[in-house]
C-alpha positions in Angstrom: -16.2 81.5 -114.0 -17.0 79.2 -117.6 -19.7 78.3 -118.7 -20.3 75.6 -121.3 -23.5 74.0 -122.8 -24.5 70.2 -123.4 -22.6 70.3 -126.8 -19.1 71.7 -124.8 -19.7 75.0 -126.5 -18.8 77.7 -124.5 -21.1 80.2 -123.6 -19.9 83.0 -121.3 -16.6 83.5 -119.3 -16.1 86.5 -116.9 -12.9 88.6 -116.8 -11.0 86.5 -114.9 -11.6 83.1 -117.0 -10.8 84.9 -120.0 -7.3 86.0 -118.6 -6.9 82.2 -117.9 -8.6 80.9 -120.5 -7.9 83.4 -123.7 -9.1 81.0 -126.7 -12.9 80.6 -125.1 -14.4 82.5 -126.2 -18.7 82.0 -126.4 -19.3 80.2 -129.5 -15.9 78.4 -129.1 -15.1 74.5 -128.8 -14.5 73.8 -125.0 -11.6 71.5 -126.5 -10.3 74.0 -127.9 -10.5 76.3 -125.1 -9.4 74.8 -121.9 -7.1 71.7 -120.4 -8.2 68.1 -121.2 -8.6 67.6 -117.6 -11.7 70.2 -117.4 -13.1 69.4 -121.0 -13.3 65.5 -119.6 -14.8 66.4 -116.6 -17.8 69.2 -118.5 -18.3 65.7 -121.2 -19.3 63.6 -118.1 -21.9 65.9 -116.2 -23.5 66.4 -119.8 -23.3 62.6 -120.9 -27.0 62.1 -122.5 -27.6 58.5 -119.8 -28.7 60.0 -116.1 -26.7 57.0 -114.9 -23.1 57.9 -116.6 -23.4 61.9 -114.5 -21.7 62.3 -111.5 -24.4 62.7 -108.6 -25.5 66.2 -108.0 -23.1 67.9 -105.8 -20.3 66.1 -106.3 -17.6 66.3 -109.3 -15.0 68.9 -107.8 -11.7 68.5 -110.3 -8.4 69.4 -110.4 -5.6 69.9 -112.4 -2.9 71.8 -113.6 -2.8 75.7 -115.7 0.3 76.0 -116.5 2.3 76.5 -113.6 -0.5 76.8 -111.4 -2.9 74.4 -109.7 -6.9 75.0 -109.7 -9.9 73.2 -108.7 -12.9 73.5 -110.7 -16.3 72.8 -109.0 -19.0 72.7 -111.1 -22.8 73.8 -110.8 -25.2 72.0 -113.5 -28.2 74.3 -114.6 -31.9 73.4 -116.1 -31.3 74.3 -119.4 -28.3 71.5 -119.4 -25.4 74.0 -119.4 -22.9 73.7 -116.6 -21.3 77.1 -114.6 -17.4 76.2 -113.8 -16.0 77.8 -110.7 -12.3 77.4 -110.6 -10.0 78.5 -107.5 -6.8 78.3 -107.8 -5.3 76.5 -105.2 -1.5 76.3 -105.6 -0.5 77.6 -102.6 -2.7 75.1 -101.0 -1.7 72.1 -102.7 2.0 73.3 -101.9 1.1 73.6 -98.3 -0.3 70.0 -98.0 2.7 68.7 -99.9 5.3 70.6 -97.6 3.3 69.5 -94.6 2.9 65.8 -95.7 7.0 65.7 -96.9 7.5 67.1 -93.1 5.3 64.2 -91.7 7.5 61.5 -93.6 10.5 63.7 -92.7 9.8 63.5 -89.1 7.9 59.7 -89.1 11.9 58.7 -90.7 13.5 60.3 -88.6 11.5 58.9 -85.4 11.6 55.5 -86.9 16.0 56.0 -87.3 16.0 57.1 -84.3 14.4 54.0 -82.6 16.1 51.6 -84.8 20.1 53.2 -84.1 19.2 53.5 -80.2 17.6 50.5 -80.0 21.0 48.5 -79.6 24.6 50.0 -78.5 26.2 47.4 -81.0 28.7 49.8 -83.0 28.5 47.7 -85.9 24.5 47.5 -85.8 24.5 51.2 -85.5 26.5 51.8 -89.2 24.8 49.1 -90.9 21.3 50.9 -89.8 22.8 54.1 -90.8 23.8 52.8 -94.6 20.8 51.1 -95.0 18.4 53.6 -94.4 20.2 56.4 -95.8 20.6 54.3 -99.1 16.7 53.4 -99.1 15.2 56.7 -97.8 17.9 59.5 -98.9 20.1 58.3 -102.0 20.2 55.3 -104.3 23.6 54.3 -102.0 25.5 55.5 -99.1 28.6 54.8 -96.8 29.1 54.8 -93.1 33.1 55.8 -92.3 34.1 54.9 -88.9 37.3 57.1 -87.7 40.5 55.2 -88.7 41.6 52.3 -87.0 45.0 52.3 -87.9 45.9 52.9 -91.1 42.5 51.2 -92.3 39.1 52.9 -92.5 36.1 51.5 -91.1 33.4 51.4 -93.9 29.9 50.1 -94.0 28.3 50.6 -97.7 24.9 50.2 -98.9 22.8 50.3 -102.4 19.0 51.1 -102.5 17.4 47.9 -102.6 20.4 45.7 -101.3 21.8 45.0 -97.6 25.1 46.4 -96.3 28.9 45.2 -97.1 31.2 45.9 -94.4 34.8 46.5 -95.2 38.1 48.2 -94.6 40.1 50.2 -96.4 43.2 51.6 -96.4 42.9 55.0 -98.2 44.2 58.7 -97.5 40.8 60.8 -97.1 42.4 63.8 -98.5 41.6 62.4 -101.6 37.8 62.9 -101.4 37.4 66.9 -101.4 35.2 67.1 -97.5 35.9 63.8 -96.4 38.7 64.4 -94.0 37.0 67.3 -92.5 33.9 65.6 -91.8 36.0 62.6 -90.1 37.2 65.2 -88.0 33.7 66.5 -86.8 34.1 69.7 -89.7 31.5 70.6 -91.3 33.1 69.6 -95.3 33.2 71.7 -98.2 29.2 71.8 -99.4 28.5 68.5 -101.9 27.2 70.1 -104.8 30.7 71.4 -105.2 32.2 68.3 -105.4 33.2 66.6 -109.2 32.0 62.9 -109.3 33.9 61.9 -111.5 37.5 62.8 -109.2 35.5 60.3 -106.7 38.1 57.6 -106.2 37.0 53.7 -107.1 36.9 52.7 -103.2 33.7 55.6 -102.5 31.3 53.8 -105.4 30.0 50.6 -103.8 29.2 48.0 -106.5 25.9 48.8 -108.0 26.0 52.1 -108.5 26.5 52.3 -112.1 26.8 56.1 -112.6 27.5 58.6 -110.3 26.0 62.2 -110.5 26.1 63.6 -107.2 27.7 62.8 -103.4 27.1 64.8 -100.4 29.3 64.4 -97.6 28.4 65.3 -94.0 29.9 64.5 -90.8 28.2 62.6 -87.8 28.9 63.9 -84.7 29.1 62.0 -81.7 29.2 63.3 -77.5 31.9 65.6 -78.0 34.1 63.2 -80.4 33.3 62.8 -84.2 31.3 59.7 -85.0 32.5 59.2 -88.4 31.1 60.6 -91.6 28.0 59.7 -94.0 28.3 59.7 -97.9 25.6 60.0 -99.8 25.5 59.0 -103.6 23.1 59.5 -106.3 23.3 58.0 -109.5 23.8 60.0 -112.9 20.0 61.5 -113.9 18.8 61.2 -110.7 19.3 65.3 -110.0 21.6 67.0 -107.5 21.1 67.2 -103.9 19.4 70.6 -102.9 20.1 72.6 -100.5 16.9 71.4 -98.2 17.9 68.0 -98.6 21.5 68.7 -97.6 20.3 70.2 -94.4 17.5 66.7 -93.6 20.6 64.7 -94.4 22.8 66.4 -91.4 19.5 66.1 -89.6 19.7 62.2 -90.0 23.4 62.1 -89.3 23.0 64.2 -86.2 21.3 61.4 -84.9 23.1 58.5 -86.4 26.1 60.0 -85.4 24.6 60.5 -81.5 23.6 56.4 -81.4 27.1 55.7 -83.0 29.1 57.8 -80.4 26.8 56.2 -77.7 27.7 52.4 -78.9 31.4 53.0 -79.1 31.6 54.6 -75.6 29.5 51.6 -74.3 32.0 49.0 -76.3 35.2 51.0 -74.5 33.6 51.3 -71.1 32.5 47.5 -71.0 35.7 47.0 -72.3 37.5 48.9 -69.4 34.8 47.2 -66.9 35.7 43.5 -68.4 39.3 44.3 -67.5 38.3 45.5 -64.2 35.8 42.6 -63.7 39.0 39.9 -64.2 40.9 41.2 -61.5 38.1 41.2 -59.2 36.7 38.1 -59.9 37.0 35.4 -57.5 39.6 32.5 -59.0 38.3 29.3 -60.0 39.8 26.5 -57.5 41.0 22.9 -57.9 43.4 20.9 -55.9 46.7 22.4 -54.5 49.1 20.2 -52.9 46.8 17.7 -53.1 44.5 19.5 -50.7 40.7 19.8 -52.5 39.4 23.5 -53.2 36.6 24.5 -54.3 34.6 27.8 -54.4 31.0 29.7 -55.2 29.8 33.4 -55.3 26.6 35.0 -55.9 26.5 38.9 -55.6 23.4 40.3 -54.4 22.2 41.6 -57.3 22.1 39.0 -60.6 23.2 41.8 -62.9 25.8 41.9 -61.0 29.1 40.3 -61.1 31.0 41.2 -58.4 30.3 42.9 -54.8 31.5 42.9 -51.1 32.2 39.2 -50.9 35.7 37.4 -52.1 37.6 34.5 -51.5 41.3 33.9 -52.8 43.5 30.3 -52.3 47.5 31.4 -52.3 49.5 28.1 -53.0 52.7 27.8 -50.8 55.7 29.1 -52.4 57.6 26.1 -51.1 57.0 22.7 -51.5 55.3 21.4 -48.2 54.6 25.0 -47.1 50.9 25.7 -46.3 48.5 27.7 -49.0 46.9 30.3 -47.8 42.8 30.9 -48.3 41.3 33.7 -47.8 37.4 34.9 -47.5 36.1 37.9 -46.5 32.8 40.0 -46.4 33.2 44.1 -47.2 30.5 46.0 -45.6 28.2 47.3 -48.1 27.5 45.7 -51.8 28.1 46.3 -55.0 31.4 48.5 -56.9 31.9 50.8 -54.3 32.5 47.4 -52.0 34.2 45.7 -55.1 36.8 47.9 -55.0 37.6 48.3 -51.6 37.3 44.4 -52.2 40.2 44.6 -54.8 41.8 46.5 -52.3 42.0 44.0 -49.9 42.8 41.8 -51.9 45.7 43.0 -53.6 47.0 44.2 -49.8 46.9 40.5 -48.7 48.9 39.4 -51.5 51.6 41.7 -50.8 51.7 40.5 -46.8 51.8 36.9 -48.2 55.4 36.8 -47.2 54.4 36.5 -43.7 51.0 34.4 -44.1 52.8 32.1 -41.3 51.6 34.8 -38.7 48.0 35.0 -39.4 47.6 38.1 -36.5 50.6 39.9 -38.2 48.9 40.3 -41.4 45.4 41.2 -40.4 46.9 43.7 -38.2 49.0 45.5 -41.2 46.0 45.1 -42.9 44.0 46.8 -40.4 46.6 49.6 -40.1 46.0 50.1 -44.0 42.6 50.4 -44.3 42.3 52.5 -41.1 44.7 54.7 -43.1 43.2 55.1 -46.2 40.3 57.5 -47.0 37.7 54.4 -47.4 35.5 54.2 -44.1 34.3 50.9 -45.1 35.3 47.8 -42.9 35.8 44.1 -43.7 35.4 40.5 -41.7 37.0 37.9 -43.5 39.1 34.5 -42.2 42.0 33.1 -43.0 42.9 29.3 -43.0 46.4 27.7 -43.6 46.3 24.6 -45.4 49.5 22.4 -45.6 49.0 18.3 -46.1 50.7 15.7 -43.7 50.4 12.2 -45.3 47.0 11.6 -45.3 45.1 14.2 -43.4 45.3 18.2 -43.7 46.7 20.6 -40.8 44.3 23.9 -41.0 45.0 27.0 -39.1 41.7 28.9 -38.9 41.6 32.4 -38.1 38.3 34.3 -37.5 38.7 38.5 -37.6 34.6 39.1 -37.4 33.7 36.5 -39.2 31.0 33.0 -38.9 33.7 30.8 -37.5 34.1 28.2 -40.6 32.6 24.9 -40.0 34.1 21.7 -39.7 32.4 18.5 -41.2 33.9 15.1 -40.4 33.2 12.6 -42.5 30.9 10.3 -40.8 28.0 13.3 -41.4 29.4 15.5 -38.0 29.7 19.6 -38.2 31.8 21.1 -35.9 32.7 24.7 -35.5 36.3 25.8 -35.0 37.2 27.8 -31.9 38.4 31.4 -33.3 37.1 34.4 -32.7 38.7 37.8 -33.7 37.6 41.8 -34.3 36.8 43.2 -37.5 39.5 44.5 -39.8 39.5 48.6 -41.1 37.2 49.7 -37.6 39.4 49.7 -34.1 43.3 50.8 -33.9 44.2 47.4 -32.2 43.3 43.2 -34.2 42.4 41.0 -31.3 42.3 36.9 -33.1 42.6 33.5 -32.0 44.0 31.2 -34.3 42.3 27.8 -33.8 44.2 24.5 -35.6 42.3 21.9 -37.0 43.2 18.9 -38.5 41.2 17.3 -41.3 41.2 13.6 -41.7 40.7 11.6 -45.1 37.2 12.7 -46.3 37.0 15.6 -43.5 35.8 19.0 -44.9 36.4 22.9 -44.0 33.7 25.6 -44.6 34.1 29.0 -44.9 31.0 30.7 -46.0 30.0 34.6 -45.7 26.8 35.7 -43.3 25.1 36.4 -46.6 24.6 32.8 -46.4 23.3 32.4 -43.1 21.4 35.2 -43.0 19.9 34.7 -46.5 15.9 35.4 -46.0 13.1 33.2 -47.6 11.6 30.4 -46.6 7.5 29.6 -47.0 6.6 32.8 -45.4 9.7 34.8 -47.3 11.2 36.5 -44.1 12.8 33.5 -42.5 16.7 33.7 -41.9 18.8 30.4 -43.1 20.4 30.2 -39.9 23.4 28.5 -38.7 21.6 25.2 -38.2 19.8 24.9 -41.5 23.2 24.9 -42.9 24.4 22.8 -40.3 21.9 20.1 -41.2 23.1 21.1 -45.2 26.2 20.4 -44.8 25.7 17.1 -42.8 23.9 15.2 -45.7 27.0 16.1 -47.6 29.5 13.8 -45.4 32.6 12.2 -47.4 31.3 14.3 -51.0 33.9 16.3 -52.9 34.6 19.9 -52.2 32.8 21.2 -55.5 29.6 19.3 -54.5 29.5 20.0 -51.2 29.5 23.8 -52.8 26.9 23.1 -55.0 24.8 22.0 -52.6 25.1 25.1 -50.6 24.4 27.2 -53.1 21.0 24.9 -54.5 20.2 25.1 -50.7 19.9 29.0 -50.2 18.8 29.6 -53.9 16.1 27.9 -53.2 15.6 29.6 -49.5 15.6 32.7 -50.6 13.9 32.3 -54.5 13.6 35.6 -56.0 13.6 37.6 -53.2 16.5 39.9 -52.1 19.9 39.1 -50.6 23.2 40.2 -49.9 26.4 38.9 -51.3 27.0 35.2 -50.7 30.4 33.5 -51.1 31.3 29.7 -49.4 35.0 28.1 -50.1 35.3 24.7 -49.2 38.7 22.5 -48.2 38.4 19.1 -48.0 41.5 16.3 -47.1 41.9 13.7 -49.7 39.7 10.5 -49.2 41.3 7.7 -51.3 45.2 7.5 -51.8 46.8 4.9 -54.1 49.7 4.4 -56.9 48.6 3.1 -60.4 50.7 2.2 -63.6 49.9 0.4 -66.6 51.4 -2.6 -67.8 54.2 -1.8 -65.1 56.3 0.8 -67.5 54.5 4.1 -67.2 55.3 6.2 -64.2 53.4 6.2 -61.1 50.2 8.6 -60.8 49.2 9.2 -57.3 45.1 9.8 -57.2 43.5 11.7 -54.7 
């Protein structure tokens, strides 16, 4: 306690203020006596105009004695002098700093956190990673990707600035700690490390002087991430140890959403691959026979399912191609690959694709063997071109018999029949032939069409004869619209409801046929 008069004499000071204080002494200058801080505050609650004093109650200070923090809360009295009561509240003061550093600690990392997982783009992940570390942690940092060949990945960063990506091909033994920490090590601590045997390629432009790096690895699920460098210039003080151990903090997670992004890149990577081969094919003309084709898996984030088609062009000139659509029961990958299955199964029978019942029956034999339980219906349909029409050979093994529409707006349906393929021991099938006059069309479409629900009241099958009627508005129209007009047709039936797979391959016979030339010297082009 201190106590002071209107003139900032001092008048009395118990023990403890006089251990603090040891020049006031009563009768001395408060000046003289204590920190400007607390002499300014005793001048205004004993300024002479009522208006200039801090209201009663209120004018708590605080400031620093020596090393130590104290508030001082004063209590005016009637004869004008003013009792100081100072608490020292250092270890307060260092609580609500530690506490309020923890908060922006743990606000960072939330906000890194959200910003790294927010995409599972590799390179978004290290440019988020430099940039924050240089704004929040150093005055510039680098991101090091594992090498890709004899190159190193690196993303850099100066406080203030945006990242530079770039490569470099450099031996990371030369940076004492680097190597290790590409390697998932923790590397040899930072304060350790000389700045000044940092090689030209760790400095990013803009750093003028460098006075201290720290190096720590990020570690990824199971497989090192990369590493982080952090730089400070020269002046700016070392890293301590606490900081050290928030940086590793940080890089755990950066390291986390970078591992994440490069697993997603490989596996969509792996999946595109996949995703080719399963694919239906686009079609075009063969032989001079039309093709054309359209798929829509169940689900629209989706891209392939239980439903495929194929069109095998004949080895030989005049030899029929071979088209093939089928439906696998179920939806989805587990069906896509017993699709791919299939599929690659028929290609290898295509040898015998004269014998339609020959090749569903291997077939059958192959998936009855095999430890897949699923079961397929699919057709097959010969296509070979005489003059101006198209022989077909239709074979049905469980499937919607394919549809036949002539051109003056007629839809037949061709006579085969046949047993699923992958369920019974023995392929019963009746090969119908059909042949397809000039502007004469072939459907085979999947019962994902037919069955397709939707409608006004959303529960209403498309049925056989609403595609019937479809496909007789499209009389003497090419294979690719008639397809497109399918598809509009149930896309609109069914909206956003649900559906299964839906696949429809079209074969149409040629409609025109003539020979052109020009100016009678160039060779003839025959149009169909």
């Amino acid at each position: 306690m201190l106590v002071a008069d209107a003139g900032a004499v001092v008048v009395h000071t118990n023990e403890a203020a006089g251990l603090l204080f040891p020049d006031a002494r009563p009768g001395s200058a408060l000046a003289d006596a204590v920190p400007g801080w607390l002499a300014s505050a005793h001048a205004r609650h004993t300024a002479t105009l009522p208006a200039q004093r801090p209201p009663a109650g209120s004018g708590t200070v605080q400031g620093p004695v020596g090393d130590r923090s104290y508030e001082a809360h004063p209590t005016p009295r009637d004869d004008g002098t003013v009792v100081w009561w100072l608490l020292d509240d250092t270890d307060h003061r260092l609580a609500r700093e530690a506490l309020r550093a923890e908060r922006e600690r743990t606000e960072f990392l939330v906000r890194s956190s959200n910003l790294l997982l927010s995409s599972l783009n590799l390179d978004r992940c290290m440019d988020v990673t430099a940039q924050m570390a240089a704004d929040h942690l150093a005055d510039a940092a680098l991101v090091i990707a594992p090498a890709h060949g004899r190159e190193l990945p690196i993303v850099s960063c100066v406080r203030g600035g945006g990242p530079s990506v770039s490569r470099a091909a450099v031996d990371p033994e030369d940076v004492p700690g680097l190597a290790e920490a590409l390697q998932g090590f923790p590397p040899v601590p930072s304060r350790w490390l000389d700045p000044s045997a940092a090689p030209a390629w760790l400095v990013p432009d803009g750093l003028d002087t460098l006075g201290s790096i720290v190096i720590t690895p990020l570690p990824g699920h199971g497989v090192p991430a990369g590493a982080l460098v952090l730089l400070r210039s020269d002046g700016a003080g070392a890293f301590t140890e606490g900081e050290e151990v928030f940086a590793r903090l940080f890089a755990a997670r950066a390291g986390a959403a970078m591992s994440a992004a490069r697993l997603y890149a490989e596996q969509a990577s792996i999946t595109d691959t996949l995703m080719r081969e399963l694919l239906p094919p686009s079609l075009h003309q063969v032989s001079g026979v039309e093709y054309a084709g359209g798929y829509r898996p169940s689900k629209d984030h989706e891209r392939v399912g239980g439903d495929f088609y194929d069109v095998h062009p004949a080895a030989e000139e005049g030899a029929p191609s071979l088209v093939v659509l089928g439906d696998v029961c179920g939806k989805g990958l587990e069906a896509a690959v017993m699709t791919g299955k299939i599929r690659n199964t028929l290609h290898a029978l295509l040898p015998m694709a004269d014998d339609h019942h020959r090749m569903l029956s291997l077939l059958n034999t192959s998936l009855l063997n095999s430890d897949n339980a699923r079961f397929a219906t699919m057709v097959l349909a010969s296509a070979a071109r005489d003059g101006n029409t198209v022989r077909l050979r239709l074979t049905s093994a469980g499937h919607p018999a394919p549809l036949i529409l002539r051109s003056d707006g007629r839809v037949e349906e061709a006579p085969t029949k046949g047993t699923l393929v992958g369920a019974l021991p023995e392929i019963i099938s009746e090969t119908a032939r059909v042949t397809l006059a000039p502007g004469d069309t072939c459907v085979l479409y999947t019962d994902g069409i037919s069955e397709a629900r939707g409608g006004p009241m959303g529960g209403a099958m498309f049925g056989e004869e609403r595609l019937r009627r479809a496909l007789s508005q499209c009389a003497a129209m090419p294979a690719e619209a008639v397809v497109e007009h399918v598809q509009m047709l149930t896309a609109q039936w069914v909206g956003t409801g649900r559906h299964d797979d839906m696949a429809v391959v079209v074969i149409s016979a040629p409609r025109t046929n003539h020979l052109s030339a020009v100016d009678g010297h160039t060779r003839g082009r025959f149009t169909a």
